[in-house]
DSSP file (Angstrom, degrees, kcal/mol; ACC not computed):
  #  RESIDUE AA STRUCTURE BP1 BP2  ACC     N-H-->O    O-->H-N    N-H-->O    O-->H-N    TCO  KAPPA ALPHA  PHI   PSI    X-CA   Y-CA   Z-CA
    1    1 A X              0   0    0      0, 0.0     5,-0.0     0, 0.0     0, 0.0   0.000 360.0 360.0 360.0 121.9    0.0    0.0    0.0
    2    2 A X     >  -     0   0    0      1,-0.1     4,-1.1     3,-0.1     3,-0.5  -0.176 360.0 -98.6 -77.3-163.7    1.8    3.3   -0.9
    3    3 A X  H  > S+     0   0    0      2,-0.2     4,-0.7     1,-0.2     5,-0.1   0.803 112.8  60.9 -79.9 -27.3    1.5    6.1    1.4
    4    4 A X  H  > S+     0   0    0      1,-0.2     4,-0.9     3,-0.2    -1,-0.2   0.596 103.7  51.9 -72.6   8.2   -1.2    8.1   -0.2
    5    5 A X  H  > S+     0   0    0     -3,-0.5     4,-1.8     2,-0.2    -2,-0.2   0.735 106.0  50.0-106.3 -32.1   -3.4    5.5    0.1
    6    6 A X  H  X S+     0   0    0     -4,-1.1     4,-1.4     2,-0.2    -2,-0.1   0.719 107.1  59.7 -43.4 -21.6   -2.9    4.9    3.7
    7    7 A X  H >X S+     0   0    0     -4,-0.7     3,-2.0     1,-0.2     4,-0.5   0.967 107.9  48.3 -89.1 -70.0   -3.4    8.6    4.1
    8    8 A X  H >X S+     0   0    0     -4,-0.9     4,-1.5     1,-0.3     3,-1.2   0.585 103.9  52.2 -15.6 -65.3   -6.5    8.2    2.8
    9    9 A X  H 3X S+     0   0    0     -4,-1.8     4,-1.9     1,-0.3    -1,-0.3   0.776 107.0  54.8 -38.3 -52.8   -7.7    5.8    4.4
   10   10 A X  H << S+     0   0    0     -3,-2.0    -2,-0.3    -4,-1.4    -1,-0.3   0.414 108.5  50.4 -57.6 -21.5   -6.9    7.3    7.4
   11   11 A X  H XX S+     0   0    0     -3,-1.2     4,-2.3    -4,-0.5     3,-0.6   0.802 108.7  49.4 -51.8 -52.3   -8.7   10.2    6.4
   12   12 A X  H 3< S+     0   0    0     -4,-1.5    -2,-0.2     1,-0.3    -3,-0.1   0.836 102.3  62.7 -74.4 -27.8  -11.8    8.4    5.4
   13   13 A X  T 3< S+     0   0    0     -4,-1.9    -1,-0.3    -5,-0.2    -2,-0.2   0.759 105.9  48.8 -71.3 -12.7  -11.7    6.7    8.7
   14   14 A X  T <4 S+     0   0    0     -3,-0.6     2,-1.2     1,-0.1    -2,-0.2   0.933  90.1  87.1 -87.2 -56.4  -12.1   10.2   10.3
   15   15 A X     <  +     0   0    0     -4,-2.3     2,-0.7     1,-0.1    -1,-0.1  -0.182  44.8 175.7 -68.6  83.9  -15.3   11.8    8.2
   16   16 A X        +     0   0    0     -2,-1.2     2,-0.4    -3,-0.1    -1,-0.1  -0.721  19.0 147.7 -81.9 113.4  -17.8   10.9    9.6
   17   17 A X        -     0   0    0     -2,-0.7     5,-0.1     3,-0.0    -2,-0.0  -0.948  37.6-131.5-139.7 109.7  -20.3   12.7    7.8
   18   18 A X    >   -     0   0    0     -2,-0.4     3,-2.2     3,-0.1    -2,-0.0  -0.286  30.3-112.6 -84.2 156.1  -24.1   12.2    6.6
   19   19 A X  G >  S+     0   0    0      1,-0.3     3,-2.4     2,-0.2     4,-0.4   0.913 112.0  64.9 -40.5 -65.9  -25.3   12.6    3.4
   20   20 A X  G 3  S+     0   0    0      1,-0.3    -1,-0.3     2,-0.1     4,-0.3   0.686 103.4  64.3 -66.1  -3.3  -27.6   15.6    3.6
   21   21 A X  G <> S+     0   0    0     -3,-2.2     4,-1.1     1,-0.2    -1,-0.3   0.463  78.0  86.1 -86.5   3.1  -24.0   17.2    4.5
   22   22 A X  H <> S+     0   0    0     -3,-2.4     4,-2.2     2,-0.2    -1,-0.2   0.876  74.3  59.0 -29.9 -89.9  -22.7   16.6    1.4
   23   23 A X  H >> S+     0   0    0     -4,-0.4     4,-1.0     1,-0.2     3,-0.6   0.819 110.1  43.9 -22.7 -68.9  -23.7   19.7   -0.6
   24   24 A X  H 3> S+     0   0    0      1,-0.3     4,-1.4    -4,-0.3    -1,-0.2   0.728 109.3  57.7 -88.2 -38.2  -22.0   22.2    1.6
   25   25 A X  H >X S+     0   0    0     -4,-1.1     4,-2.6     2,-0.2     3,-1.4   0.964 112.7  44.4 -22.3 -80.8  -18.9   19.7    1.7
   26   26 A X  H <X S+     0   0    0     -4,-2.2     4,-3.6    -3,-0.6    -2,-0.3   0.802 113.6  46.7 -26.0 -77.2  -19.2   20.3   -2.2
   27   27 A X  H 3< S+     0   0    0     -4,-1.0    -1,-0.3     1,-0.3    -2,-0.2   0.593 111.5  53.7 -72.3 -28.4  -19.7   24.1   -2.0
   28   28 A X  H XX S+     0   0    0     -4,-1.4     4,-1.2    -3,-1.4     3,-1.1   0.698 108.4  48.2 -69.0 -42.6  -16.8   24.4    0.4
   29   29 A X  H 3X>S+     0   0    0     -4,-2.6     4,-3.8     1,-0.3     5,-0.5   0.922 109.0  52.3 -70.0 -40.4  -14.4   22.6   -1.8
   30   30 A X  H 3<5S+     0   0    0     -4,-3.6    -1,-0.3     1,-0.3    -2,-0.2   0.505 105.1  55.7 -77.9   9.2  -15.3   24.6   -4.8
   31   31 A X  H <>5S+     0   0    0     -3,-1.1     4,-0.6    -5,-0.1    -1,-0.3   0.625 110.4  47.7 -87.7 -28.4  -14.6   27.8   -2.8
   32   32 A X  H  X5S+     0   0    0     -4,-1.2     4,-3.0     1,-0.2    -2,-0.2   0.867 113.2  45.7 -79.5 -34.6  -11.1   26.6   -2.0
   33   33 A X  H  X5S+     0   0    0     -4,-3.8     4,-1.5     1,-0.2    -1,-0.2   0.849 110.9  49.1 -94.3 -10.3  -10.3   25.6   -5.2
   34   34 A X  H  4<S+     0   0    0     -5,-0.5    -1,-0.2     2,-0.2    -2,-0.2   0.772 113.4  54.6 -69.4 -19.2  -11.5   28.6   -6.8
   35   35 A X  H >< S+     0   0    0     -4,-0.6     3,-2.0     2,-0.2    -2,-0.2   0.997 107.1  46.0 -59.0 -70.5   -9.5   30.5   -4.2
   36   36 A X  H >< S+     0   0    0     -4,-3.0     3,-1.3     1,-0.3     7,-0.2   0.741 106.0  60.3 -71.6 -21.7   -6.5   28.9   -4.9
   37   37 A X  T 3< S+     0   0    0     -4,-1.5    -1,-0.3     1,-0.3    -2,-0.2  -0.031 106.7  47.6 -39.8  13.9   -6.8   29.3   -8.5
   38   38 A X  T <  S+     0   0    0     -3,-2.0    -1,-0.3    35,-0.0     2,-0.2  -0.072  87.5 112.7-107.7  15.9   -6.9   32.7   -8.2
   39   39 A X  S <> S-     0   0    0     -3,-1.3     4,-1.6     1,-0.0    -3,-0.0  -0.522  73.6-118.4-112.7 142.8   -3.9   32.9   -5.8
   40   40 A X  H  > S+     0   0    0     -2,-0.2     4,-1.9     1,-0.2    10,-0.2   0.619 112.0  47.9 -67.9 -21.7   -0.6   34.7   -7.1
   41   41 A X  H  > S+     0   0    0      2,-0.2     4,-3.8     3,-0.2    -1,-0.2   0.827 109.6  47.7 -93.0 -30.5    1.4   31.7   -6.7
   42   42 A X  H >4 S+     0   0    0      1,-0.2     3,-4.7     2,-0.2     5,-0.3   0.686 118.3  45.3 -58.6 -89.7   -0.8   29.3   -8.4
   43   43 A X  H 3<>S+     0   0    0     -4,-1.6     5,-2.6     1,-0.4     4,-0.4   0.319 113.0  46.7 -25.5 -45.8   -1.1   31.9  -11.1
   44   44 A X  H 3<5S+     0   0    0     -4,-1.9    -1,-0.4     3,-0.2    -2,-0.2   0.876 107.1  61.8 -52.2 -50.6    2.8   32.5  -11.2
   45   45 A X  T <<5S+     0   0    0     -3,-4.7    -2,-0.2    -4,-3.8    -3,-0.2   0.893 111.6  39.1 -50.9 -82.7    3.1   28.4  -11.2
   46   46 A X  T   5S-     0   0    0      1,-0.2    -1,-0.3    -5,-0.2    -2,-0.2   0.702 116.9-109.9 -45.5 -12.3    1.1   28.5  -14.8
   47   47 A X  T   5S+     0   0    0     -4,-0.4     2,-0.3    -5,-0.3    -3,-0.2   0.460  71.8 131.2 116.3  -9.2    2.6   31.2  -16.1
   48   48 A X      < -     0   0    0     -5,-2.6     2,-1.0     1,-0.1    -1,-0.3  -0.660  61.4-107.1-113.5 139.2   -0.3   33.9  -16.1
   49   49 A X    >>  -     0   0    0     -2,-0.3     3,-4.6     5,-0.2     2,-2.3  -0.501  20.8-132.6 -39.8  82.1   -0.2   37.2  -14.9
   50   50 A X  T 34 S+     0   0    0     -2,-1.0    -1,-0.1     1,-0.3    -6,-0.1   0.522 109.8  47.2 -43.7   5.8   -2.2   37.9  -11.4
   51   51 A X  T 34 S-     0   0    0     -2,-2.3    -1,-0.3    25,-0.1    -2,-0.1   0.555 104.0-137.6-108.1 -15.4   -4.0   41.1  -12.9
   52   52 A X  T X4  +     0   0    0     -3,-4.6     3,-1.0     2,-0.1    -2,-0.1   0.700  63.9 134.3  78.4  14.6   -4.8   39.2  -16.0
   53   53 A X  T 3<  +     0   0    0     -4,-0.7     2,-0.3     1,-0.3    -3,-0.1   0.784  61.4  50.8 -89.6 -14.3   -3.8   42.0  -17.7
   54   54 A X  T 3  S-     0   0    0     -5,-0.2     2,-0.6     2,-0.1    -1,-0.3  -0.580  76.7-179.8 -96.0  65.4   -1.6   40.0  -20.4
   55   55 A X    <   +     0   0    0     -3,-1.0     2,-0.3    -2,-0.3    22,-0.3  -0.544   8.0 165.8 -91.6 150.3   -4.0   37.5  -21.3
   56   56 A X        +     0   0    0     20,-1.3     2,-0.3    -2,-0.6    -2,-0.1  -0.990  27.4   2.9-161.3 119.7   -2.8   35.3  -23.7
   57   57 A X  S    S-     0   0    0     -2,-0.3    21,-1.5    20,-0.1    22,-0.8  -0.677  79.0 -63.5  71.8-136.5   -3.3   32.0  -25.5
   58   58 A X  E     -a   79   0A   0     -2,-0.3     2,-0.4    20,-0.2    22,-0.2  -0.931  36.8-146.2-162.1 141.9   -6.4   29.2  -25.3
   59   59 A X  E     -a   80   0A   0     20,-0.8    22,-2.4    -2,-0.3     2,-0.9  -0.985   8.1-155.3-127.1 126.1   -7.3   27.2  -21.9
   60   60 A X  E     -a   81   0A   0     -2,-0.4     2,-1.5    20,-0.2    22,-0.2  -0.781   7.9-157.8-103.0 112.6   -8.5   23.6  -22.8
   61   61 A X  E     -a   82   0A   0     20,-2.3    22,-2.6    -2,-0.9     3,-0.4  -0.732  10.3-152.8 -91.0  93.1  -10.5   22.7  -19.7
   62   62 A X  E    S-a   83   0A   0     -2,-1.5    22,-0.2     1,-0.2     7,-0.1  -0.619  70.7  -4.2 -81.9 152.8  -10.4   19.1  -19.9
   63   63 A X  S    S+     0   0    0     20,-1.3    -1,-0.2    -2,-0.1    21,-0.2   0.747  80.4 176.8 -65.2  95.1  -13.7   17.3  -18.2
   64   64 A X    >   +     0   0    0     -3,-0.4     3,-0.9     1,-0.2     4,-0.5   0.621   6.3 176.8 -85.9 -43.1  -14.8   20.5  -17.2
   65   65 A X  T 3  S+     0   0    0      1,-0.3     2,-1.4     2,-0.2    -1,-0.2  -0.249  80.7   7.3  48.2-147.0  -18.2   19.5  -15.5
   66   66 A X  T 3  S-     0   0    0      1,-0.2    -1,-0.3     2,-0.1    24,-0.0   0.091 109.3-106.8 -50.4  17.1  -19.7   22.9  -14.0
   67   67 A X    <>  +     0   0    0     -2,-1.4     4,-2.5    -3,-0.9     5,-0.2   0.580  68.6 153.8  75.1  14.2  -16.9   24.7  -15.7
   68   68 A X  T  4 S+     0   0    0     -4,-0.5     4,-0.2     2,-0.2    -1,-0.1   0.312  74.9  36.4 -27.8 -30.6  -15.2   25.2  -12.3
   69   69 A X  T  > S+     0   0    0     -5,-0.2     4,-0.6     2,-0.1    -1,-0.2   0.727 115.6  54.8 -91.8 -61.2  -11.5   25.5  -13.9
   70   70 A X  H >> S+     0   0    0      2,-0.2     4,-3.8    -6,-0.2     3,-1.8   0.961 110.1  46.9 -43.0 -51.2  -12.8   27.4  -17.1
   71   71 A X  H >X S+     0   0    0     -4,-2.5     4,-0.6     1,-0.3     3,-0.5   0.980 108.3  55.7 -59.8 -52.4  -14.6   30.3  -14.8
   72   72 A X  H 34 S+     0   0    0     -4,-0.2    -1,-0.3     1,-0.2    -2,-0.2   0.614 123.0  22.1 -47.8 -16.4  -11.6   30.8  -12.5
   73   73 A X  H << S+     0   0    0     -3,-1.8     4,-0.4    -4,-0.6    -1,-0.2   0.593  82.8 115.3-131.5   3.5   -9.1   31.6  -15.3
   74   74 A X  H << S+     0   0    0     -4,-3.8     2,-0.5    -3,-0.5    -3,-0.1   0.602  82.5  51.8 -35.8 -31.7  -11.2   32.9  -18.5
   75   75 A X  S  < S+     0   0    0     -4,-0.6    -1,-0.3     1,-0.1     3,-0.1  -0.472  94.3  66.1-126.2  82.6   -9.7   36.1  -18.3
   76   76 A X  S    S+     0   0    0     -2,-0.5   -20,-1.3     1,-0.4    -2,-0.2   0.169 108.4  41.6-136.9 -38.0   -6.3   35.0  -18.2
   77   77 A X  S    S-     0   0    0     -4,-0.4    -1,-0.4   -22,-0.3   -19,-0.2  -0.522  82.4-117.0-121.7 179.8   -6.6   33.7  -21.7
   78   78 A X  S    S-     0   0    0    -21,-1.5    39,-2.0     1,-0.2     2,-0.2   0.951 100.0  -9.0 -83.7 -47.4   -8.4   35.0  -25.5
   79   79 A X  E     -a   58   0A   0    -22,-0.8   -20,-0.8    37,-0.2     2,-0.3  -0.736  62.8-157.4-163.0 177.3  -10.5   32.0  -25.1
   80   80 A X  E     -a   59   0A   0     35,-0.5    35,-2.7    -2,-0.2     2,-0.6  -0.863   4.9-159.3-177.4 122.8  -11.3   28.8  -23.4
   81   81 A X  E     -aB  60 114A   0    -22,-2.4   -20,-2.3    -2,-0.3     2,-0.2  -0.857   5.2-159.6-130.3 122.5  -12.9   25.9  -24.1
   82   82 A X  E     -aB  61 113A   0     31,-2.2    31,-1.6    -2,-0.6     2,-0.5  -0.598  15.6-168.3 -63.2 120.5  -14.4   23.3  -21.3
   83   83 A X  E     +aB  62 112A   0    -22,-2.6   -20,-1.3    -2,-0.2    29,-0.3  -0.955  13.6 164.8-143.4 132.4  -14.9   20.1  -22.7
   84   84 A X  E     - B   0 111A   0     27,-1.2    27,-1.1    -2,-0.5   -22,-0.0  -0.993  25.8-158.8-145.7 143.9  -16.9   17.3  -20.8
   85   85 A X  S    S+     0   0    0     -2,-0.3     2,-1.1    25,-0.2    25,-0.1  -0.187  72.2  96.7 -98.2  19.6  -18.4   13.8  -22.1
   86   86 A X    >>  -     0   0    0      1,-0.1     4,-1.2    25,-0.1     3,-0.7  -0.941  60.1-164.9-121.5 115.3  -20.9   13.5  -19.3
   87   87 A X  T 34 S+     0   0    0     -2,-1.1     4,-0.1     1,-0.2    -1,-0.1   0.371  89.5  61.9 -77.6  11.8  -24.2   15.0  -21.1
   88   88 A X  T 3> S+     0   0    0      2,-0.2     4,-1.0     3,-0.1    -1,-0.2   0.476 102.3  48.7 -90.6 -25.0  -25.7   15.2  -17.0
   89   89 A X  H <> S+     0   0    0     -3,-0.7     4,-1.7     2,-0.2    -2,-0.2   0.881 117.0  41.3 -96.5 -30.7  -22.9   17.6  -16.1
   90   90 A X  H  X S+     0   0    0     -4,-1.2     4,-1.2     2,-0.2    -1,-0.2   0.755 114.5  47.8 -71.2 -26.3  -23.7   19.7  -19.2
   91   91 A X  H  > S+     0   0    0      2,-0.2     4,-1.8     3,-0.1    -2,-0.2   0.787 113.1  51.8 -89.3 -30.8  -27.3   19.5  -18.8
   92   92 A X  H  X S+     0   0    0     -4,-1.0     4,-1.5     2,-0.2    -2,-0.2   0.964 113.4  47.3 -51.5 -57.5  -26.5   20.5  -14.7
   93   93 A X  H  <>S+     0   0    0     -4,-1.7     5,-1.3     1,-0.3     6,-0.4   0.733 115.7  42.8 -78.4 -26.9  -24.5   23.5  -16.1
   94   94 A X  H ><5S+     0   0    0     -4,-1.2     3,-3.1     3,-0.1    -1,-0.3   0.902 117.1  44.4 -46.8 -66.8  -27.2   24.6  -18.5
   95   95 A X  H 3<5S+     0   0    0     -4,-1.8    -2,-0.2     1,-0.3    -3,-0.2   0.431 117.9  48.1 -88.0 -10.5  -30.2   24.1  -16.0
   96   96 A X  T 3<5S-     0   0    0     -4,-1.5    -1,-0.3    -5,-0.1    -2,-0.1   0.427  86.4-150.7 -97.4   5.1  -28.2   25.7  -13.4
   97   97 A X  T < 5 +     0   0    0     -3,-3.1    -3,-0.1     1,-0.2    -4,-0.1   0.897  39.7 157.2  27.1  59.8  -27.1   28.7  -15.3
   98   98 A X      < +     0   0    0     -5,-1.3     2,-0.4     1,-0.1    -1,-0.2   0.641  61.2  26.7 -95.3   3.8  -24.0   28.5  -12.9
   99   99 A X  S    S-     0   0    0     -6,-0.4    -1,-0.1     2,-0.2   -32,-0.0  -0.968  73.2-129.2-139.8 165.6  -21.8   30.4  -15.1
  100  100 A X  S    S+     0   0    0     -2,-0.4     2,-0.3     2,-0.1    -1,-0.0   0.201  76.5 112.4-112.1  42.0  -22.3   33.0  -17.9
  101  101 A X        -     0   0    0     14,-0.1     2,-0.3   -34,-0.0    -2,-0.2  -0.685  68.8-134.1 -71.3 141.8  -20.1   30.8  -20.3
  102  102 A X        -     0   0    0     12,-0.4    12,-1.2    -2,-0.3     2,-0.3  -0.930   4.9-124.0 -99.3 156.9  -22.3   29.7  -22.6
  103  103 A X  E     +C  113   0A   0     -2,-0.3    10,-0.2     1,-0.2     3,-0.1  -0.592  46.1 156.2 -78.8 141.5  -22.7   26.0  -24.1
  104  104 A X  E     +     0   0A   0      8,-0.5     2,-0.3    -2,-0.3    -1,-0.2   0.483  51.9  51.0-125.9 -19.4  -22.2   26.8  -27.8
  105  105 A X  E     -C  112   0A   0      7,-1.0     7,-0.7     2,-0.0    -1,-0.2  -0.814  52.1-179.5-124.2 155.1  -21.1   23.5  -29.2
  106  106 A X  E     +C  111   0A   0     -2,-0.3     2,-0.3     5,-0.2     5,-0.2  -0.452  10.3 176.2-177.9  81.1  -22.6   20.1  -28.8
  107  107 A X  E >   -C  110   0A   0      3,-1.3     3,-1.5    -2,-0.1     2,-0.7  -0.874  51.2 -72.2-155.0  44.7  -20.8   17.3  -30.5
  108  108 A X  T 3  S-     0   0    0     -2,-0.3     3,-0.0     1,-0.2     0, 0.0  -0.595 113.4 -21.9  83.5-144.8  -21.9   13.6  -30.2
  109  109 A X  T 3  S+     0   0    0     -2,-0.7     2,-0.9     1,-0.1    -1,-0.2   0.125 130.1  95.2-117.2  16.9  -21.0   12.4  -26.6
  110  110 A X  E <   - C   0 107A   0     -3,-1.5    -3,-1.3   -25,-0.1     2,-0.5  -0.707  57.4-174.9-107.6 104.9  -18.6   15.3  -26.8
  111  111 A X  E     -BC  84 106A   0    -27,-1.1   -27,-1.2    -2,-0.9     2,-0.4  -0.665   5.2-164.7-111.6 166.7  -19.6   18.8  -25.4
  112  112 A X  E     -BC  83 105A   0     -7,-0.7    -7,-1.0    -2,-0.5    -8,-0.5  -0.947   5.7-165.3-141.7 125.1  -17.6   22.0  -25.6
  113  113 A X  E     -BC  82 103A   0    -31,-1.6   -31,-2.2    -2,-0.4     2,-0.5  -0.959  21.9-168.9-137.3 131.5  -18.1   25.3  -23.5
  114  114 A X  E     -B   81   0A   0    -12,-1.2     2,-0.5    -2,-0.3   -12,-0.4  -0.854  14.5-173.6-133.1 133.5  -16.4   27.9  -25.0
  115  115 A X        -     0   0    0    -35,-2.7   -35,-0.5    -2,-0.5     2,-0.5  -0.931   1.1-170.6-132.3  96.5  -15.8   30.8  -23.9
  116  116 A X        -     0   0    0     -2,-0.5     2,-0.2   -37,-0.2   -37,-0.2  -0.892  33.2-113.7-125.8 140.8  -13.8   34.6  -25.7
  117  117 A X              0   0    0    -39,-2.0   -42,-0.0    -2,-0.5    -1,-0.0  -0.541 360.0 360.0 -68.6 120.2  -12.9   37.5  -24.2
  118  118 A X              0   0    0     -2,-0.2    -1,-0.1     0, 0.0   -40,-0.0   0.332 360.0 360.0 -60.8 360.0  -15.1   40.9  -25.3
């Protein structure tokens, strides 16, 4: 067993947590990681300016789901496209208007939300 799976384990064997607590779990992680995507060092780590003020190049959000990646750096870059194969997490992102990306492209079992800077 390597050690991040012990750690894990060990984790799991502490959160004790009921379902209906779930959500907020959820909504708490996605505040951290929108945080730290937006942090100067993350931002230094990719390359990208923290004012955003040289944005520059295309961000491929690979299996993008609520566009969680996309929203946090969309004006870093000319464009960005989010691209996820589960047609429930695009029909979620739609029906939840959680971002004001819009889905423009719709492929197959491939969808694309794609996203340029005004």
């Amino acid at each position: 067993m390597t050690m991040e799976s012990q750690a894990a384990e060990t984790l799991a064997d502490k959160i004790v947590m009921p379902p209906s607590d779930w959500p907020q779990l959820i909504l708490n992680l996605h505040a951290q990681i929108r945080s730290y995507l937006g942090s100067t060092g993350c931002l230094e780590w990719l390359g990208l300016s923290a004012t955003g003020s040289l944005a520059r190049g295309r961000l491929l959000d690979y299996a993008a789901g609520h566009s969680l990646v996309t929203e946090a750096l969309v004006h870093h870059f000319t464009a960005a496209v989010g691209i996820d194969v589960s047609e429930a997490m695009v029909d979620q992102y739609r029906a939840e208007e959680l971002s004001p990306i819009p889905v423009v492209n719709k492929k197959a079992q491939l969808f694309c939300v794609i996203a340029t800077k005004k």
